[in-house]
N, C-alpha and C positions, 0 to 999 in steps of 0.2 A: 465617725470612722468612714460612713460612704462619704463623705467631703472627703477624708483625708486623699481616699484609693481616685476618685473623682481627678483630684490635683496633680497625684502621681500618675497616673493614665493620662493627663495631658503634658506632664513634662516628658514621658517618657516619648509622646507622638512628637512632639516639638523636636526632641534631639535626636531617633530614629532613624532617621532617614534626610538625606540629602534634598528630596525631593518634596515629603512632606514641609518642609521648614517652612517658616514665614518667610514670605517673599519682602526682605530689606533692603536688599541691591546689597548682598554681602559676599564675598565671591566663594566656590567653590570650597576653598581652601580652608577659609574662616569655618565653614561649616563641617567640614570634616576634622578642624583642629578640636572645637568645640565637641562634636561628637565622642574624639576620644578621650578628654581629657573627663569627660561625665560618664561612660561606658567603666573606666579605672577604678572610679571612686565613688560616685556619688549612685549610680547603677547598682553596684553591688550591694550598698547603704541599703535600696529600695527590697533590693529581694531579700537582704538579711530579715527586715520590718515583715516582711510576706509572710516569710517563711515562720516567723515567730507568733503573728496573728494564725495563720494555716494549725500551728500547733496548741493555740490556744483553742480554736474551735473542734480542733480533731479531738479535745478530749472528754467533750458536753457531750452528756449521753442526746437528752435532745432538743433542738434545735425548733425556738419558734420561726415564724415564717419572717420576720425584721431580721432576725439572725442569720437564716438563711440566705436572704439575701444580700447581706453585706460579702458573707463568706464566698457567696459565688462570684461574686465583685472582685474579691484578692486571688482568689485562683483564676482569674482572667487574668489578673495583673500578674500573676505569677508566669501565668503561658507566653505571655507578652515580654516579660522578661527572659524567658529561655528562648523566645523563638528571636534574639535579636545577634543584627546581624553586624556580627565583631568588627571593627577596622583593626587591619595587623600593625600592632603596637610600631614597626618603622616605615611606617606605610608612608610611599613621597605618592601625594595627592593628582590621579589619573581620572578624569571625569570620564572619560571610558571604562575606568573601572568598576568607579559605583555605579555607574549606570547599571552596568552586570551585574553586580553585589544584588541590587536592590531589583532585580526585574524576574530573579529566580523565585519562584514562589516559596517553594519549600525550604527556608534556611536550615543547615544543620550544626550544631552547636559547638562554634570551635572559640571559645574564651581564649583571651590572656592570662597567662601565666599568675598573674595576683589573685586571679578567682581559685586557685590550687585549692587553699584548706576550707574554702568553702565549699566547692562541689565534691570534691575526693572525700569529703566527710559523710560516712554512710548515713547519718543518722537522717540528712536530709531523704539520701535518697527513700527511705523506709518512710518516711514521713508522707511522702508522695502516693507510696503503694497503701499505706493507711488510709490518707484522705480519700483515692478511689474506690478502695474500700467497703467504706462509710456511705459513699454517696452512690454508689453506681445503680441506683436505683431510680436518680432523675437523669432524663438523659439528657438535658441540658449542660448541665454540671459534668458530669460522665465525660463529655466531651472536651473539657475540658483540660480534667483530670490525664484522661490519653493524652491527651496533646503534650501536657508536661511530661508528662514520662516517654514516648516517643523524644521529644526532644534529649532530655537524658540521658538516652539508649544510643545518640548520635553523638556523643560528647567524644571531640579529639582535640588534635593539636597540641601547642606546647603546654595547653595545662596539666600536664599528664608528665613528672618528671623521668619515665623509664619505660619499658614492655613492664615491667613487676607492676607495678604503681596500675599499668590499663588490664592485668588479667586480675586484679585483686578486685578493682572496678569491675570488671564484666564478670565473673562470677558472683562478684552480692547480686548484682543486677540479675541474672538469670535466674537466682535463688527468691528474689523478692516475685518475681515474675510468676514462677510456678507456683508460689505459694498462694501467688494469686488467683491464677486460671483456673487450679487444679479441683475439683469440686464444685466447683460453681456449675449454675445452668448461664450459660453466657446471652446476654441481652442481644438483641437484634443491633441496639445503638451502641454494643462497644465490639461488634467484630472486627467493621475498619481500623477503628483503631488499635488492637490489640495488634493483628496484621501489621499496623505500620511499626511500631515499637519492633515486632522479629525481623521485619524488614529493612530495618535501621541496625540492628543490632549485627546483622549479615552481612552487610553491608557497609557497612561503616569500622568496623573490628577487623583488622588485618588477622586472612586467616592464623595464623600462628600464634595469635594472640585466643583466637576462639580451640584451637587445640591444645592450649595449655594450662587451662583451666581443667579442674578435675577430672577424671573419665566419669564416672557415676553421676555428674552434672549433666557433660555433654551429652553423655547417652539419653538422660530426664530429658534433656533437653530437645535431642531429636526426635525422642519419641511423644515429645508432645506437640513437636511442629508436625508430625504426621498424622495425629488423633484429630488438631483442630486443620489441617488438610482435610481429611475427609469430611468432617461434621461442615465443615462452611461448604465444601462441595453438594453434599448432600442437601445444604439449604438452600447450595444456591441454583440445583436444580431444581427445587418445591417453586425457590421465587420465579424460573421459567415460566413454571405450567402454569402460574396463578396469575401471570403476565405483569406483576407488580412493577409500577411505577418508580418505585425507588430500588435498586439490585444492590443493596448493599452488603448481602452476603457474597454475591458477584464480583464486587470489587475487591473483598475482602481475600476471596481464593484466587484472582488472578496474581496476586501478592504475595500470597503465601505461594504459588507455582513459581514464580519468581526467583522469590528466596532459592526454593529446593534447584531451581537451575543453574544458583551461582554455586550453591554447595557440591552440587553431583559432578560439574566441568571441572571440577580442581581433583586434579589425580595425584598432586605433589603432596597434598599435606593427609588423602585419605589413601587407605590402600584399595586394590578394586572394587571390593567386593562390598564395602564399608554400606552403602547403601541401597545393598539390594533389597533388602526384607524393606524398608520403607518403601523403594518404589516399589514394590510390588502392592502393597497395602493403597498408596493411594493412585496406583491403576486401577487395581481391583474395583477400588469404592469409584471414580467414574465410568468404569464401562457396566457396574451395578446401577448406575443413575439413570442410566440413557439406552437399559434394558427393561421390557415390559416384563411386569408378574411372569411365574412364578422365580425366573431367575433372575429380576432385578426389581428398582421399587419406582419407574419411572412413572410418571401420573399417581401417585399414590400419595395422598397428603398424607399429614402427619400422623394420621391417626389409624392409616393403611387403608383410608376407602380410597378406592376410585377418583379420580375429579371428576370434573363436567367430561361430556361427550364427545360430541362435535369440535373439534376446533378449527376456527377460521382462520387459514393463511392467508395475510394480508398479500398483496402485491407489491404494497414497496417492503416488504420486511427483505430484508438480507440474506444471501443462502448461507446457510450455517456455518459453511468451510470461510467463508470472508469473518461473518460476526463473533468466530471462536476463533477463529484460524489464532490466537497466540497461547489460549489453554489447551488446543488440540496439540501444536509444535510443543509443548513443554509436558503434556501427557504423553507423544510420542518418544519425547525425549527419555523420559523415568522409562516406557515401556524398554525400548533397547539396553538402559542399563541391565535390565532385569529379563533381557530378552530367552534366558533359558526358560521362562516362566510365562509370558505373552505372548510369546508370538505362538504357541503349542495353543494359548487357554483360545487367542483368537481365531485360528484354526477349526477349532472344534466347536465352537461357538457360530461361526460363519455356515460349516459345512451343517451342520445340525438347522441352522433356520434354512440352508437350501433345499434339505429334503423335507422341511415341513411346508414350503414355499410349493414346493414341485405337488406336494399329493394336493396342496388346498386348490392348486389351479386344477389339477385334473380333476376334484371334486365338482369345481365350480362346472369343468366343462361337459363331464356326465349329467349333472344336474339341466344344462341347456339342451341335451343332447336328448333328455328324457321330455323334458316340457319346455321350449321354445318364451313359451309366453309366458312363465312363471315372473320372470325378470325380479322375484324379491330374492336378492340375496344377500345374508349378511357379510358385511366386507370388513368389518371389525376385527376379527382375525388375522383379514392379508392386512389393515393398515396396521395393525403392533407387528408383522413381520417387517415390514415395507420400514416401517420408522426403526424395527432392529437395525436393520441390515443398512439402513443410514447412515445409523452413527457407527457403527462397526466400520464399515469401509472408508469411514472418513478418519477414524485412529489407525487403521491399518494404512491409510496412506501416508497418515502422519509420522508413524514408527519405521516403513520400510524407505523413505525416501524425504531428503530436509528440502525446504523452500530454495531457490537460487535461482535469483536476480541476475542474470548477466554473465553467472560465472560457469565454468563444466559442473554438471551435477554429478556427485562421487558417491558411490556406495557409503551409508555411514561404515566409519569401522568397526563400532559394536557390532552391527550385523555382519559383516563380511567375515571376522571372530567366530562369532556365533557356529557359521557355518563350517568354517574352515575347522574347529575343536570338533566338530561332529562326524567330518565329511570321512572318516574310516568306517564309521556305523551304516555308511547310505548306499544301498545298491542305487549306482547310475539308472541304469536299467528301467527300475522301478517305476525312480525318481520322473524319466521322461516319458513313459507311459501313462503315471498321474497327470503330468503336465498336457499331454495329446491327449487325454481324451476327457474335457469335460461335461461329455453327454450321459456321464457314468457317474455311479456314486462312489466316491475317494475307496472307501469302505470293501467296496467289492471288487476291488484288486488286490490279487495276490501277491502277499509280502507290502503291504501298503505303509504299516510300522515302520520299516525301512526305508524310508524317504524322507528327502532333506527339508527339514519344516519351513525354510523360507519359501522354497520353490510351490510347497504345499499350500502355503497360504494365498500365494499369488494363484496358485489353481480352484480353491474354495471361491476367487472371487471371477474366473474365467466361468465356475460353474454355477455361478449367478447370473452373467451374462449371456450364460447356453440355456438359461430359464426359460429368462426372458426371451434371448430368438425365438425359441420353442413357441412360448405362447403366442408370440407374433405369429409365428407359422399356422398355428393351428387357429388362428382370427380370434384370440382374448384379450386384445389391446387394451383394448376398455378397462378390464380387469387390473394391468399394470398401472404402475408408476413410476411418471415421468421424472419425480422426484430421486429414483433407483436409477432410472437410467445415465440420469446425470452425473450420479455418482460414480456410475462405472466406469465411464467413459472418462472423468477427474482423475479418476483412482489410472485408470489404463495412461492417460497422457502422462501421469507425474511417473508413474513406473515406465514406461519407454524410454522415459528422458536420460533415467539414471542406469538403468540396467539393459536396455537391449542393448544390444553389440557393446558388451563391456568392455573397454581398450584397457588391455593388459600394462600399458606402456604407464599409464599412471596409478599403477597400486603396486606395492611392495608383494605381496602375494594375495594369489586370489581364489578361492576357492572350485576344485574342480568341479564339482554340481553346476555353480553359476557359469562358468567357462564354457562347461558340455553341452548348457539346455540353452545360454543365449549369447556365445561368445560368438567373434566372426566364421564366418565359411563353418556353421553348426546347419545340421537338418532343422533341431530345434528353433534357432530363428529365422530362419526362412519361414518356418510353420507360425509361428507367432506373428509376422507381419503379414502372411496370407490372412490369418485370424483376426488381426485388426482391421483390415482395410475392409473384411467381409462385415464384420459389425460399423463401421464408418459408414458402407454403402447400405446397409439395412437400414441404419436409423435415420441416414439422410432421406429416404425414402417413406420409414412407417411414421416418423414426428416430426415434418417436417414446419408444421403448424407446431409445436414447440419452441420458441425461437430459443431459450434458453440451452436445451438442450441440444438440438443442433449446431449450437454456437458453440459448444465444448464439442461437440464431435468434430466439428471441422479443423477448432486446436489441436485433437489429436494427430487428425488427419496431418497437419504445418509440422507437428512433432514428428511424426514419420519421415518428412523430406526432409526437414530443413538438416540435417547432417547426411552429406555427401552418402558415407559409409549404409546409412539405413536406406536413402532413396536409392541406389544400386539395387537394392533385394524387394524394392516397393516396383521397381520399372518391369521386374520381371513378373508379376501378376497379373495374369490376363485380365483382370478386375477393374487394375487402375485405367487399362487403354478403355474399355469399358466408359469406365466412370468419367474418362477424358471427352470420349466421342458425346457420351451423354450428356455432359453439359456445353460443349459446343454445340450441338442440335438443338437448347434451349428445351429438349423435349419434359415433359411431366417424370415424376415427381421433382425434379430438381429446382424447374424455374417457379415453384411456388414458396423455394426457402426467400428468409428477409433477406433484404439489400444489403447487411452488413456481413451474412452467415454467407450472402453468393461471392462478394468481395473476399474474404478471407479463403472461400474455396477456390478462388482463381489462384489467390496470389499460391497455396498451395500446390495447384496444378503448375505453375511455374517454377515454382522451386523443384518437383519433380523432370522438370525437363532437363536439369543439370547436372543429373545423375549421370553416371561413365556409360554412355550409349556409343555405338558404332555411327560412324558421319550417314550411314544411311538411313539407318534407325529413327537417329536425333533428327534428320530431318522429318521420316515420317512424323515423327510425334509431334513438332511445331506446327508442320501441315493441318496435323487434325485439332492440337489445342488453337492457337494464335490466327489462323489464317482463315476460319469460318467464322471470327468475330470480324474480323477485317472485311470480309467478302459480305458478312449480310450487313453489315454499317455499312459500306457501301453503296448494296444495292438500293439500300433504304433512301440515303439521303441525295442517289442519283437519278432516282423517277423524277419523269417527267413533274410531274402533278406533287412533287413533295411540299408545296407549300399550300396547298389547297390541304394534304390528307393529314400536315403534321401534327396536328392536334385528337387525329383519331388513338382513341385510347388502345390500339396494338403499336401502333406507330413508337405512340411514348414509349409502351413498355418497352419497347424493343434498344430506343434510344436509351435509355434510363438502365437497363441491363449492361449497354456496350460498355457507359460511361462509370459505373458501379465496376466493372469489370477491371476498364484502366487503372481505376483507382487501385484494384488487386495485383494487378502487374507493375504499377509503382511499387507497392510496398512489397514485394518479391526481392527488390534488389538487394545487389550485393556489389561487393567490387570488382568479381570474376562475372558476373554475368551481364554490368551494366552497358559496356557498348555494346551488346545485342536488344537490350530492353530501351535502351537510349532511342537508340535509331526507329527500331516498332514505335516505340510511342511519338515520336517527332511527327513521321507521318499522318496519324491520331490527330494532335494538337493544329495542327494546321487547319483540319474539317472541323473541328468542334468550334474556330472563331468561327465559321460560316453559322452555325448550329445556334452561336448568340445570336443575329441576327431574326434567325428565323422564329427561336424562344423568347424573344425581347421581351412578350408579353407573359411569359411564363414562369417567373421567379424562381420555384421549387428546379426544373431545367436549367435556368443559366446559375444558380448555385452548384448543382451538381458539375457543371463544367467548369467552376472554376476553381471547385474543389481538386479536378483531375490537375487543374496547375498545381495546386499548390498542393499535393502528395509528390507530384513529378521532382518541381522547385526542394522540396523537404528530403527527398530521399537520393534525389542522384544529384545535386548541384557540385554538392562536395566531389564527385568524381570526375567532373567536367573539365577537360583542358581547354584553352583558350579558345577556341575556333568552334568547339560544341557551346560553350554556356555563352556565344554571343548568337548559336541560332534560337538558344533556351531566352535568349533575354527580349529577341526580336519578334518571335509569337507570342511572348507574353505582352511586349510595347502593343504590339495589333490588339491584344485580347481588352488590355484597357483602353486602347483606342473606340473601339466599337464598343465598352462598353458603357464609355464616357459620351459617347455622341446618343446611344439608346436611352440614358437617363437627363441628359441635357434638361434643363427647364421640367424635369417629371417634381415638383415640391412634395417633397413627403410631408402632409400636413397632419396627418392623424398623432397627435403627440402621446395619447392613451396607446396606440398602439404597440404591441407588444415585442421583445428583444427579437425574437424569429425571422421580424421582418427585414430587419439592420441587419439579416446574416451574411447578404453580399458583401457589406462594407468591412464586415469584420474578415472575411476569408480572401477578401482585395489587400487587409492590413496585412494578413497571415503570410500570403503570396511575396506581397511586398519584403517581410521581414526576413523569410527564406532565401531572397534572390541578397538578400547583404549581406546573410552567414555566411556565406561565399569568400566575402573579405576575409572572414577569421579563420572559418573551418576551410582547410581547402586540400585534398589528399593526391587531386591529380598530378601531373607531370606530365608540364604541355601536355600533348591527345596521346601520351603514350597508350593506355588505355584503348584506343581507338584503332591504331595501326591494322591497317591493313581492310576497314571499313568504310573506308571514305574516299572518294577522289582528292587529291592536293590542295587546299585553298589559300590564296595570298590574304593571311590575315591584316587586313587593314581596320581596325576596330571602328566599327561605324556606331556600332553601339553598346555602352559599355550601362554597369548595371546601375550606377549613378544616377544615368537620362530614366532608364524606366520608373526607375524609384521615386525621383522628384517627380516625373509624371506622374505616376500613382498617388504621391501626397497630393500633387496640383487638384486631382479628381476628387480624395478624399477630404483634405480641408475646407472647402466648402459645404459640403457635406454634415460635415461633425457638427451639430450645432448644439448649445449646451444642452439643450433637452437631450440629446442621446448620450453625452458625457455619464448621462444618472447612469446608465447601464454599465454594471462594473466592469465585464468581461469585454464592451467597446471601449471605455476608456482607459483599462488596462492595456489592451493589444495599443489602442492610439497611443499615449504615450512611449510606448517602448519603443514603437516607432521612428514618432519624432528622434529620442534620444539615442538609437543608433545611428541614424541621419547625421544629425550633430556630432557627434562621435567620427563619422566612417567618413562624413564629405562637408566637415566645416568649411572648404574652399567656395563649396557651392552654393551655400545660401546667401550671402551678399548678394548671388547673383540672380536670386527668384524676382519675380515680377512684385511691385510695391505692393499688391493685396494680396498678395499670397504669402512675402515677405510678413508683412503686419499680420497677417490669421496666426501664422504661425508665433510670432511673438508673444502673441496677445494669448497665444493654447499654453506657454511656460508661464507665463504669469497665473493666467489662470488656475494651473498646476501647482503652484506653489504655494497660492493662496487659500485656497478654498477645494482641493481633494483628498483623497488617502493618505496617509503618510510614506504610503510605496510608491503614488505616483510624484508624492512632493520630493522624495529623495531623486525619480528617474530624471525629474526636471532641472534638479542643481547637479546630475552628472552631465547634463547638456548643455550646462550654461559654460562648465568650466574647458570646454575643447572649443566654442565660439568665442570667448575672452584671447584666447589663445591666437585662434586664426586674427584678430583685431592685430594684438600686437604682431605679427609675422607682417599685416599688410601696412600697418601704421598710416591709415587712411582716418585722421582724426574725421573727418565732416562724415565719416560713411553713413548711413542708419543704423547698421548692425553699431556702430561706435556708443551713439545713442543710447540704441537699447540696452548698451550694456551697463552705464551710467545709471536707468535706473533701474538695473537687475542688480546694480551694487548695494542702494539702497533699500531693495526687499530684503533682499540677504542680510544687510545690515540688522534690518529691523527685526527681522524673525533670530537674530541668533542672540539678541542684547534684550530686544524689548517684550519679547512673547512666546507662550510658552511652547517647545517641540519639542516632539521626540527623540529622547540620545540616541536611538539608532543613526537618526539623521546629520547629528552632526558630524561627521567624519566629512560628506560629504559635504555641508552647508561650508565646512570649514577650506575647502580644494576650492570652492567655486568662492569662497570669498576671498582667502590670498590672493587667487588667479586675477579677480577683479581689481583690487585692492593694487596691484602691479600694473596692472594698467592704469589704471586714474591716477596714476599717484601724485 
């Protein structure tokens, strides 16, 4: 019997797969004829033989260990047969296609039609839920078992002659299901699995098929994807705290959170209300997980003790809101279905740990204030508050406001609902009272019950952050955490994004609460952005050794301006000209934030100067942001004695700030404000080639400057009309000029040395590749843009972006030597390079000088031979637009001619005689017609 399954398990890898096959020189077509005509008949032969061995063993009470092992042998052979992947009975043979067939990991089981009275026949399926049964005890085996039935659970297609025929099918199956779950203590090694089987079943079952199955099913049904919802939650925060290496309970609830997403977004086949009581249940049981005793069981193993103590946060561990961010979005999501019930319980849950927050600080600070030097104090308390009030504010960001990439962030409308069904119950009044004062406890305002719970919740978390000032204020820094603060500040950026100045103009109706406390022209938001930009300028000041945290303050701070409508009511706060002057002076606290957190703070201060200001105003304000960096670069690098002092370490800093700073004012732009940022920086880039000079020897410096290119290059080229992006192409020709003559004969010989060092060449490639997006992206209109900033110029293009770029290759192909090829992220950018080159100015390479010509040939060979299979495709996109330019100049003797003769026969060879990637052929196949037309 193990020979038999042995024999079978090799026929069955043999006709499988296109790719597995033996390699016979048989073409494409042979092998997928072959495949179907064995998948029809002889396939099904295999698994009838499984299936009837499977049942002979399922009925041996037990099983010696030769038995055992045969047995697990056919139910491999059996997974193997469900997990294969069908060719569609009138399939015309697309090697593109199986490529895809076969590169999908997870196949799901869509037979043809002849398999009908095989698999529709329950008794198989029963058969399955038996064998796992029986075994789920080895988890070898176990695995397997899932795997069949999983597969099972995804059964579509034409094998299915009707909707009757799939709800008769998905109901045994649901029933076999429960009968299996149901009582059991469920193994560690079959949660994923079980997981994937609902998940398939969700999934794969057109709703209307899954609502037509019994009610007393489906209800078993939901009610048990919400039992093991919270038990795999619950375990799969134990396997947090226990920091285990394998999270398969982990995996197993992001799946099951899954499922519940696609069921709760269909409003067509459920009525609303359908699935409140679940999400409420498995809210509940995560914000019970991720609370300390006595109202939650977080650090609490199984047995209710305690874990360890102490625990150590790593430094590269991830912050929570990234390493959950998709079970926090689909906890937020249940909470708003169920939001009469969550957003009340978070509420009260938030405002309760701020006043237990508020007495333990002022305990701690009587305690110092009695004895100085005592310095023991337990802090055990504030970090279960501290780790509460974490994860609270990170579901409460997640429930009052969705992720959005790119687009306007909208109010969800369960919440905007929410409030709107309530807003008869809410004195305004109240409501904006709670909201102004979070120095006070919620509680101790009169009529407080009457107030609108959204608004409440956003003020439970303003009065976490009135904590924290406080304790700032009264010097118990120490005592906080930066880990809170960061959250605040998350939570405050995601809720301005979406709710301050809510535009009426894009919601159907909107509720008067939200209108009154943060709509336009409101007291209410005026007061809220005084209130942000005062906590912006606190923190930049008390953490500023933070960088994480400062780094999310300063996004709030980008979140403030960057819409017109909120930078109007930011210009008006004496605060910000404050915080303007202050970082133009360079003076303390500010110039001790990182290089990245002062860049991001510029480009904000920038965006703020584009608010609706008076031509008098707006000038003041450029006066004090833009003209004291201009004025002290200046005076720096026009003393006398600047090349004797450039290396004194004020000196750099000061350079190193300006040139940090530019890089803020590049990324500032926009299409309305780029001919004013164009021109400032023009000026800039002129000094700064002097700057290479004088840095030549200072690598970390002339990176930074050439960085400031290539943000400038990256962000404003697109808006450049003719007569700007030829003075943008002419300081950058200088910049590689000078920086082509400073490295001259410098041989990089240390080949151990590390990618760091190679970061000019890579930010030269970068520069390079920005100044040709230009060809493609390009939004100006001639200098319309410009009008009325410039004196007249007779454009005569002296220099177009072509000459810089072959220049720049001229520098860097020398340079590239295979030893730096290894580093993926140079020879990533280098190729792309090349292949937009070839792409954007096939005219121009015939015309390179013979070794530069030949570097370059020899880098696509090289690329097609012996790299990545991303860089071997970029190199047969660049072959097929130089075949091209050949045939236009029909210069048979040329060398490009040559070389393309034998770029015919690589190509040749790699598509007939060895083996690549199907990704690649689409391309291998462009660039060998191409050829193939020419030689012919």
């Amino acid at each position: 019997q193990t020979l038999a399954c042995s024999i079978l398990t090799a026929l069955l890898s043999e006709f499988s797969s296109s790719s597995k096959t033996s390699n016979i020189g048989l073409s494409m077509e042979f092998h997928g004829n072959c495949k179907r005509i064995f998948q029809e008949d002889d396939l099904r032969q295999i698994f009838m033989l499984t299936v009837e061995v499977l049942q002979e063993f399922s009925r041996r009470e037990n099983l010696n260990a030769q038995m055992s092992s045969v047995f697990q042998r056919y139910l491999a052979l059996a997974n193997q047969v469900l997990s294969w992947n069908f060719l569609p009975p009138n399939y015309i043979l697309l090697i593109h296609y199986i490529a895809m067939f076969e590169s999908s990991q997870n196949v799901m089981l869509k037979p043809t039609e002849s398999w009908r009275e095989t698999l529709l026949d329950s008794r198989v399926m029963e058969l399955f839920f038996t064998v796992h049964r029986k075994i789920r005890e080895d988890t070898d085996m176990a695995q397997d078992s899932l795997q069949c039935l999983a597969q099972l659970a995804s059964l579509h297609g034409p094998v299915f002659p009707d909707e009757g025929s799939q709800v008769d099918y998905l109901a045994h199956f649901i029933e076999g299901l429960l009968n299996t779950i149901n009582g059991i203590e469920i193994e560690d090694s079959e949660a994923v699995g079980i997981s994937s089987i609902i998940s398939n079943l969700i999934t794969v079952f057109p709703r209307n098929i899954l609502t037509a199955i019994p009610n007393e099913l489906f209800s078993s049904f939901v009610n048990c994807l919400a039992h093991l919802t919270c038990s795999f939650g619950r375990s799969a925060a134990l396997e947090e705290v226990l920091d285990k290496d394998d999270m398969v309970y982990m995996e197993a609830y992001d799946k099951l959170l899954e499922s519940w997403l696609t069921l709760v977004q269909d409003d067509k086949h459920f009525h609303k209300g359908f699935f409140t009581q679940h999400a409420v249940q498995v809210f509940n049981s995560y914000i019970q997980c991720h609370l300390a005793a006595p109202d939650g069981t977080r650090n609490l193993t199984a047995n209710g003790v305690a874990s360890r103590e102490e625990e150590e946060i790593s430094e590269l561990q991830e912050d929570d809101r990234d390493q959950f961010c998709d079970q926090l979005a689909s906890v937020g999501m249940l909470g708003r279905i169920a939001a009469e019930h969550c957003i009340p319980l978070l509420t009260s849950l938030l405002e309760d740990r701020v006043t237990r927050l508020h007495g333990q600080l002022q305990r701690h600070q009587q305690q110092l204030l009695a004895s100085p030097a005592s310095g023991s104090i337990d802090n055990k308390v504030l970090d279960d508050l501290y780790e509460d009030i974490h994860w609270l504010i990170l579901v409460t960001g997640y429930l009052l406001a969705n992720d959005t990439q790119g687009e306007t962030p909208l109010i969800p409308p369960e919440v905007m609902e929410y409030s709107i069904k309530h807003s008869a119950e809410v004195d305004i009044n109240t409501t904006l009272q709670i909201l102004g004062s979070p120095g006070e406890k919620a509680s101790s305002i009169p009529g407080y019950n009457r107030t609108d719970s959204v608004i409440r919740l956003l003020s439970a978390i303003l009065r976490v952050s009135e904590v924290e000032s406080r304790a700032i204020r009264a010097n118990l820094t120490h005592l906080l955490s930066p880990q809170m603060g960061k959250d605040i500040v998350w939570f405050l950026k995601r809720w301005a994004k979406t709710y301050l100045l809510v535009d009426e103009k894009l919601y159907d109706q909107i509720s008067l609460p939200f209108s009154t406390a943060f709509g336009a022209d409101t007291e209410g938001s005026q007061w809220i952005v005084g209130y942000l930009l005062e906590k912006v300028i606190s923190n930049l000041a008390v953490w500023s050794s933070e960088q994480d945290l400062a780094n999310d303050t300063v996004q709030l701070l980008v979140t403030l301006v960057e819409r017109r409508e909120r930078a109007n009511l930011v210009i008006q706060c004496e605060n910000w000209w404050n915080l303007a002057k202050q970082f133009a002076r360079r003076s303390p606290p500010l110039h001790y934030l990182s290089s990245s957190v002062q860049r991001t703070l510029m480009k904000a201060l920038v965006l703020g100067g584009f608010a609706h200001m008076d031509t008098e105003t707006k000038q003041q304000y450029w006066t004090e942001v833009l003209q004291p960096l201009q004025q002290r670069f200046l005076n720096v690098i026009n003393q006398e004695n600047f090349q004797q002092i450039c290396q004194e370490e004020e000196v750099k800093q000061e350079i190193t700030a300006t040139l940090e700073a530019l890089c803020g004012i590049a990324e500032a732009t926009q299409i309305d404000n780029v001919a004013i940022l164009f021109n400032f920086l023009m000026d800039f880039l002129n000094n700064c080639i002097g700057l290479m000079e004088v840095y030549k020897n200072t690598p970390e410096t002339v990176n930074l400057i050439i960085e400031v290119f290539v943000e400038v290059a990256h962000k404003q080229i697109c808006y450049l009309g003719e007569a700007k992006a030829m003075n943008l192409y002419e300081a950058c020709l200088t910049l590689l000029q000078v920086y082509s003559k400073n490295n001259l004969g410098r041989q990089r010989i240390d080949v151990t040395a590390e990618e760091d060092q190679y970061q000019d060449l890579l930010l030269i490639m970068e520069l390079l590749t920005n100044l040709l997006s230009k060809e493609f992206i390009d939004f100006s209109d001639t200098d319309e843009v410009f009008r009325g900033h410039e004196p007249g110029q007779a454009t005569n293009r002296s220099v177009s972006a072509a000459d810089v770029v072959l220049y720049g290759v001229n520098l860097v192909l020398p340079l590239m030597s295979q030893d730096l090829l290894k580093f993926p992220s140079l020879c990533n950018q280098y190729y792309k390079l090349i292949t937009f080159i070839c792409e954007i100015f096939p005219e121009k390479i015939p015309q390179l000088p013979e070794d530069l010509f030949k570097s370059l040939m020899y880098s696509l060979e090289l690329g097609m031979s012996s790299m990545s299979s991303e860089v071997c495709q970029l190199c047969l996109e660049a072959v097929t637009p130089l075949a091209e330019q050949c045939a236009k100049a029909q210069e048979t003797d040329s060398t490009l001619f040559l070389a393309t003769r034998h770029f015919l026969k690589m190509v040749f060879d790699m598509l007939v005689l060895q083996k690549h990637n199907t990704e690649m052929t689409t391309a291998a196949g462009e660039a060998f017609y191409t050829l193939v037309c020419l030689h012919q």
